[in-house]
N, C-alpha and C positions, 0 to 999 in steps of 0.2 A: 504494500500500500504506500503509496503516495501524495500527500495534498501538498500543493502549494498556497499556498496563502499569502493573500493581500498584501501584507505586512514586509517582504520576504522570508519569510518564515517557510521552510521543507519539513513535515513530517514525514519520518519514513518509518514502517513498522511491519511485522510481520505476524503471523500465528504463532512461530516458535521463537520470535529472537526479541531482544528489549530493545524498543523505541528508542530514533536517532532524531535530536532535531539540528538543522543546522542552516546558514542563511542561503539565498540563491538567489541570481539575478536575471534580469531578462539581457540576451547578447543580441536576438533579432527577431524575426516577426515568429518564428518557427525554431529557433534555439533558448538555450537557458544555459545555465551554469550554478553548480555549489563544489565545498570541499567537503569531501569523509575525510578525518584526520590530516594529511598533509599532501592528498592530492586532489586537482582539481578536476571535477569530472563536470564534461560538457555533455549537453544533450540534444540532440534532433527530435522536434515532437511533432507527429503526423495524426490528425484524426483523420478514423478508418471509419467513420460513420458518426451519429449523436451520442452512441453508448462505448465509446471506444476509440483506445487512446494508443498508440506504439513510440516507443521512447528509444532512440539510437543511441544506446551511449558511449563515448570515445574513453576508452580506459589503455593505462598504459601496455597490459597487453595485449590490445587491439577493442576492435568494435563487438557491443555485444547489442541486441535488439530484445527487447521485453516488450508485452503487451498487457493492458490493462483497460478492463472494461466496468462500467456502471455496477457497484453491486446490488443484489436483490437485496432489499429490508425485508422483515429483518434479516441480518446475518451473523453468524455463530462460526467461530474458528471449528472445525473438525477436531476430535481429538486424534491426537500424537499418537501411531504407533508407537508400540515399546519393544 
């Protein structure tokens, strides 16, 4: 999960892992940018429709492409296989 917010403000969180906040900025009409710890990751954002969102991101060991779409309310993290 990801929200950007207003503010520059990135939440980034997951089912299994503790919540990251950290600032981000806009680079251009379809880019952005923040840093996790001491590097700074850029990102290409392409919407694939109203519910869906594909994020390119440039890391230093190359390009990796994630996607992310609207979630259904309510929503409940699955549990964790053990």
């Amino acid at each position: 999960m990801r929200i950007f917010l207003s503010n520059g403000t990135l939440l980034m969180d997951s089912c299994w892992e503790t919540y990251r906040l950290a600032e981000w900025e806009v680079l251009s009409d379809s880019e952005v940018a923040w840093r996790e710890d001491t590097e700074e990751i850029k990102a290409q954002l392409t919407m694939l429709g109203s519910r869906e969102l594909q994020i390119r991101l440039t890391l230093k060991e190359g390009t990796l492409t994630e996607r992310y779409r609207e979630a259904d309310l309510p929503y409940v993290c699955p549990e964790m296989k053990r």
